[in-house]
C-alpha positions in Angstrom: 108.3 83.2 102.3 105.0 81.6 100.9 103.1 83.6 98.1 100.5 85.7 99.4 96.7 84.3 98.8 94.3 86.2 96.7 90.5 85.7 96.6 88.6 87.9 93.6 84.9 88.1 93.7 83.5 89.8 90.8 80.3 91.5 90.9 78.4 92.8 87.4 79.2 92.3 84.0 81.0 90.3 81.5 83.1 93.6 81.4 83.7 93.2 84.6 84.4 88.8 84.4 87.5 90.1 81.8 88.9 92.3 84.4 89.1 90.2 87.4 91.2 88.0 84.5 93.1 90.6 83.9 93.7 91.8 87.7 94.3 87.4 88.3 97.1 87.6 85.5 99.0 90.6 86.7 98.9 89.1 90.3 99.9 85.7 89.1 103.0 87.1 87.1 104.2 88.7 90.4 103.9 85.7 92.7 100.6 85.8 94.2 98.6 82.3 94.3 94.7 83.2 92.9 92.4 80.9 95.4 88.5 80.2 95.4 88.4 80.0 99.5 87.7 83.4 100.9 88.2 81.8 104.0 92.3 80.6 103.5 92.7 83.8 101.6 95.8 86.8 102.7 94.1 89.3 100.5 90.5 89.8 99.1 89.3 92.0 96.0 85.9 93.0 95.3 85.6 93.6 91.6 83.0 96.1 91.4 79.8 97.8 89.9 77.8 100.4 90.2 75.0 100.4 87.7 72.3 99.9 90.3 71.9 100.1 93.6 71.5 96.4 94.2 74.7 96.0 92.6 76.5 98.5 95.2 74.5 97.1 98.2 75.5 93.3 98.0 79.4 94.9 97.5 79.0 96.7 101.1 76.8 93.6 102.3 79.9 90.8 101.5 82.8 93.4 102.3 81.2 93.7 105.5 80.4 90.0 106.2 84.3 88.9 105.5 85.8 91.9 106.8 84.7 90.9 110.2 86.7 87.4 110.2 89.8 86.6 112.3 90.8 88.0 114.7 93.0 91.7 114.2 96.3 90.6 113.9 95.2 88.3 110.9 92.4 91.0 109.1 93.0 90.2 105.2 94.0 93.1 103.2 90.6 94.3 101.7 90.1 95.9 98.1 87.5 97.7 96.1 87.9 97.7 93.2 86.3 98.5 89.6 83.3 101.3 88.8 82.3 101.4 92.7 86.0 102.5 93.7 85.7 105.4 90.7 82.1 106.3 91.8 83.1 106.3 95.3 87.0 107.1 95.8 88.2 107.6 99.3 84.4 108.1 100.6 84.9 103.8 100.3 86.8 104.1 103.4 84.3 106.1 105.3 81.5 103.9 104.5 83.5 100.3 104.9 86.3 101.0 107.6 87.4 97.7 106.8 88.8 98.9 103.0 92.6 98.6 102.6 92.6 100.1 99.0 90.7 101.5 96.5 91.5 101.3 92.4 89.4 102.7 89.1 89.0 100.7 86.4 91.8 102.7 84.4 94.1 101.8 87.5 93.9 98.2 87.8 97.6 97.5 86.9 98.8 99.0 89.9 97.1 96.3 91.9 100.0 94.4 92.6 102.1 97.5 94.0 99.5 98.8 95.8 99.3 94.9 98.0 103.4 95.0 98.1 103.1 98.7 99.8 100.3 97.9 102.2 101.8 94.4 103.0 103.9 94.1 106.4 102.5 97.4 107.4 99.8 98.0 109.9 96.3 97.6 108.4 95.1 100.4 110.1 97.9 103.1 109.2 97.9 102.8 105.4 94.8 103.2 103.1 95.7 103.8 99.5 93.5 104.8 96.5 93.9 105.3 92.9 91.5 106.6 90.9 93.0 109.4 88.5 93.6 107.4 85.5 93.1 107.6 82.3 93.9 105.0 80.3 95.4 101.1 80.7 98.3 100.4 79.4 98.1 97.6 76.4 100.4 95.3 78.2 97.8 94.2 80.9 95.6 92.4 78.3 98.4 90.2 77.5 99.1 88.3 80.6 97.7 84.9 79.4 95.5 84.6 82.3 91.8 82.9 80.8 89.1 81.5 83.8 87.9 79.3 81.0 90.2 76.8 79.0 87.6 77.6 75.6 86.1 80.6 75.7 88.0 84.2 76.6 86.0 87.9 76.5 88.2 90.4 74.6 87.2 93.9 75.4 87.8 95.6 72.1 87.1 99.7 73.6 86.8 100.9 77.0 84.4 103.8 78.4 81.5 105.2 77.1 80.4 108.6 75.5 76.8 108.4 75.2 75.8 110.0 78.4 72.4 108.3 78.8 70.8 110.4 82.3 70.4 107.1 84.0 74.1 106.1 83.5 76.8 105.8 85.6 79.2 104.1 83.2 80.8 107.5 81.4 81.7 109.1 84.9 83.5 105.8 86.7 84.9 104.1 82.7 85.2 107.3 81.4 85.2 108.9 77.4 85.2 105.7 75.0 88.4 104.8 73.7 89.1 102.1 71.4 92.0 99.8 71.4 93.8 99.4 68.5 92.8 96.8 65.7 96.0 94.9 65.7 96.4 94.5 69.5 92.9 92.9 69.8 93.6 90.4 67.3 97.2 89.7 68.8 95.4 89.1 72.0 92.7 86.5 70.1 95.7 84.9 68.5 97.7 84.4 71.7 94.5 82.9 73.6 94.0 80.8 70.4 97.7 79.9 70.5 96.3 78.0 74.5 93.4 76.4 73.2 90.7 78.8 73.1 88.6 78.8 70.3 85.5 81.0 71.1 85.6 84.7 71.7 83.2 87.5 72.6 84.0 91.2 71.7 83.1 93.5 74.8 82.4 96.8 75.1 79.6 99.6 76.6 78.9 100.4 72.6 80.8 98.2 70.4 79.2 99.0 67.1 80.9 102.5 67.9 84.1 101.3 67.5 86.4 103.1 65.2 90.4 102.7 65.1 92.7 101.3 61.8 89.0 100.0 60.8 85.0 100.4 62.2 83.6 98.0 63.7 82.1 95.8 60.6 86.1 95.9 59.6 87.1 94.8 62.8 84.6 91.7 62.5 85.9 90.8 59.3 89.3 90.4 60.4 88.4 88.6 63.5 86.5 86.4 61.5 89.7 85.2 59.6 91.6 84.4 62.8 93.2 81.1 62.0 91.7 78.3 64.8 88.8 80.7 65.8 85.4 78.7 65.7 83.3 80.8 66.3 82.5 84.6 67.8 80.3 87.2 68.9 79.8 90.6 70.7 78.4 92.4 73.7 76.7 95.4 73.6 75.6 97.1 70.9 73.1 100.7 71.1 70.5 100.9 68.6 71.3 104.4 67.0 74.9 103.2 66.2 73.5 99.8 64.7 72.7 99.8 60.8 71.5 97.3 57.8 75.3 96.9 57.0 76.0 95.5 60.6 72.9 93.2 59.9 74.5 92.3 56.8 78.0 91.2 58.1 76.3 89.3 60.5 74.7 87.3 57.7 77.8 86.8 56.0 80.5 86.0 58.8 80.7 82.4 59.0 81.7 82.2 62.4 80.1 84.5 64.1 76.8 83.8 66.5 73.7 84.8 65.1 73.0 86.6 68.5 72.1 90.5 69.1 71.7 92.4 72.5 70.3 95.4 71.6 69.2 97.0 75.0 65.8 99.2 74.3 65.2 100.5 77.6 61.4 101.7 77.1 58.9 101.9 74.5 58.1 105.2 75.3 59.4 107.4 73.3 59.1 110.4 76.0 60.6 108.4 78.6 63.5 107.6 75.9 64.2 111.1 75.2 64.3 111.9 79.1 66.7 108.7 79.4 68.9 110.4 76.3 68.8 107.4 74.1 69.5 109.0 70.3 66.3 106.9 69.4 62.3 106.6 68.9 60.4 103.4 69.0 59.8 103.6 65.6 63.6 103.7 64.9 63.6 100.9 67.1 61.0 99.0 65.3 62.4 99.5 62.0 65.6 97.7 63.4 64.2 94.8 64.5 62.5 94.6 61.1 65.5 94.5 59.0 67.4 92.5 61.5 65.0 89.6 61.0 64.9 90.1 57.4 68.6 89.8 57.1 69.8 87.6 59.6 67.9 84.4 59.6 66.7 83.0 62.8 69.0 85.1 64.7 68.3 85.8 68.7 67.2 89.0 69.9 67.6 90.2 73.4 67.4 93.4 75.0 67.4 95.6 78.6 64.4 97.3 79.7 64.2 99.8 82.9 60.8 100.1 84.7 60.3 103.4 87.0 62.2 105.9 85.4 61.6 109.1 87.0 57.8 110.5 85.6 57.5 107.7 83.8 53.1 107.1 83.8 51.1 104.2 82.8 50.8 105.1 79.8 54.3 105.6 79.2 54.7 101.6 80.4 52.0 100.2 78.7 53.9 101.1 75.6 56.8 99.6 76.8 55.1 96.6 77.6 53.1 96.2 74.2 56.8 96.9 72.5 57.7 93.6 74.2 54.9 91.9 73.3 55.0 93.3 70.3 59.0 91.7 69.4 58.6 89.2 71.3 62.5 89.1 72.2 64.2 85.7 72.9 65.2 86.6 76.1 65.1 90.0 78.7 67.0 91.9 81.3 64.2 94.1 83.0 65.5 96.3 86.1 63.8 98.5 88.3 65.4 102.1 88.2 67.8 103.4 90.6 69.2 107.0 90.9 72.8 106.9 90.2 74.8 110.1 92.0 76.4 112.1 89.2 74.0 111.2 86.6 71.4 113.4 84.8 68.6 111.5 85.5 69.8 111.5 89.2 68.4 115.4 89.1 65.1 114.2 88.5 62.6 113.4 91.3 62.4 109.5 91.7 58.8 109.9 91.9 57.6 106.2 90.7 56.9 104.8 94.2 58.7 101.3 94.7 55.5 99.4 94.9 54.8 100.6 91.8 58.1 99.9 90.2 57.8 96.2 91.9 54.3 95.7 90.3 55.4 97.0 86.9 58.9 94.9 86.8 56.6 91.4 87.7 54.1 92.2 84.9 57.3 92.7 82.6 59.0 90.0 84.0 55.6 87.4 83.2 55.2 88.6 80.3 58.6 87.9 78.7 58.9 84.8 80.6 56.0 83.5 79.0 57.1 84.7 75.2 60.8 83.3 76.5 59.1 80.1 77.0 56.5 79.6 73.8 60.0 80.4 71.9 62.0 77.9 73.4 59.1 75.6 73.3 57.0 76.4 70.2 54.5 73.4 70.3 53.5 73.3 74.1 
């Protein structure tokens, strides 16, 4: 019998570009061929977000699209998969009838049983979904499965525990947990080991990370991985960052000058309502200290416009923070309620003109600074 054809589409984050690895390498080590044609494909997997709303309506807009190809008798098996299938569960099925199965982030190693069980079976008289997990079991980081032949994400803690009001990510990833110390670096050593030389550290808050060592420990001995080139990591939250974390950047050879260290807004009544741990000042007095220490390093950040109340006032301060830094580069998003969240109680009360006008001035105005960076004498 010819292996089954699986087409992955991933949708989000580079949290989200390490699972579909991950989900690729368990199919792979049970027979499955991974294939770029949704078109030729037996089987298709939406890997998932739910962070915004745009996220979550181009998932329903493409499962929609392909679900309707073929004709009955050849319908692929369809999957949901990732932070929409927690945030949704078996209210997927109701809203795309076309859904075979539906798997959490937690429950991604049970992809491959879940296709076997549905396989052979009439589309229409089994729908499975998993979503009750808890935790992933070590083993599925270690499948050897890389998209790219130099550079691998490691996530190094999964979840998040922060409980910011306009976040989704603690109710589909659930309560941070960190992986332990030695298993991420067996899991550098063994990409290494193919070929792979550069490496990003992943997680919702990685400068939270605690197991055998913190997080500055945990750089150190990544650092000292023999054939690593170089390194860095993705995402750090500015009341877990400190001078010391500036300081082992300065003095780790081989890792990238290069901090994302999401904002959100310069107001610091809007950032109290978003439940960031932070003022601006705080924020300030980061960036101060990071630009002391670390020399010529990069700056980015995230910044929501529209938050629920949020005046002119409120984004004129954001918007003179900006200037203000003058980051190297932005991610500015309009917000979206998210069900579940605390911020999701809260009228949404910024009309969307108004959140369209304040994104493009935003937008402009980083652009601009993004440019005269890059470009210094123009």
């Amino acid at each position: 019998m010819a292996s089954k054809k699986v087409f992955l589409q991933t949708f989000g984050c580079q949290m989200n570009v390490r699972d579909s690895e991950v989900i690729c390498g368990l199919l792979k080590s049970r027979g499955f061929l991974v294939c770029d044609d949704p078109e030729g494909a037996d089987i298709l997997i939406f890997n998932t977000c739910s962070v915004r709303q745009h996220a979550e309506d181009k998932v329903w807009s493409e499962v929609g699209r392909l679900s309707k190809r073929r004709d009955k008798s050849r319908r692929p098996i369809i999957g949901i998969v990732g932070c929409m299938a927690q945030n949704h569960k078996e209210k997927a099925f109701e809203r795309a009838s076309g859904i075979d199965f539906v798997v959490g982030p937690s429950d991604i190693d049970k992809i491959p049983e879940i296709i076997n069980k549905i396989s052979g079976k009439s589309l229409y008289e089994v729908k499975i979904w998993e979503t009750d997990g808890s935790l992933r079991p070590e083993n599925i980081y270690h499948t050897g499965f890389h998209a790219d032949e130099k550079h691998s994400y490691v996530v190094i803690s999964e979840g998040c525990s922060n409980f910011c009001s306009y976040c989704v990510v603690p109710y589909v990833r659930g309560a941070l947990h960190n992986r332990r110390h030695n298993d991420i670096l067996k899991e550098i050593e063994e990409a290494v080991d193919k070929g792979i030389t550069s490496f990003t550290l992943l997680g919702q808050n990685v400068n939270a990370y605690h197991s055998e060592v913190d997080f500055i420990g945990l750089l150190k001995t990544v650092g000292k991985v023999k054939g690593l080139k170089e390194f860095s990591f993705l995402t750090s939250h500015p009341r877990n960052t400190s001078i010391e974390l500036f300081k082992a950047m300065a003095g780790e050879e081989k890792l990238k000058k290069i901090l994302h260290l999401p904002v959100q807004s310069g107001s610091d009544r809007i950032l109290k309502l978003m439940n960031r741990g932070y003022n601006s000042r705080f924020y300030l007095d980061l960036v101060q200290n990071y630009r002391k220490i670390v020399q010529g390093g990069i700056l980015t950040t995230d910044v929501i416009v529209g938050f629920p109340s949020e005046t002119e006032k409120d984004f004129s301060e954001t918007y003179g923070l900006l200037k203000g830094i003058r980051f190297n580069s932005a991610f500015i998003f309009k917000y979206s309620p998210r069900m579940g969240t605390a911020a999701d109680k809260l009228p949404d009360d910024v009309v969307k003109a108004e959140k369209e006008r304040r994104h493009k001035l935003i937008l402009d105005l980083q652009k601009g600074i993004s440019k005269a960076i890059r470009h210094p004498r123009e």
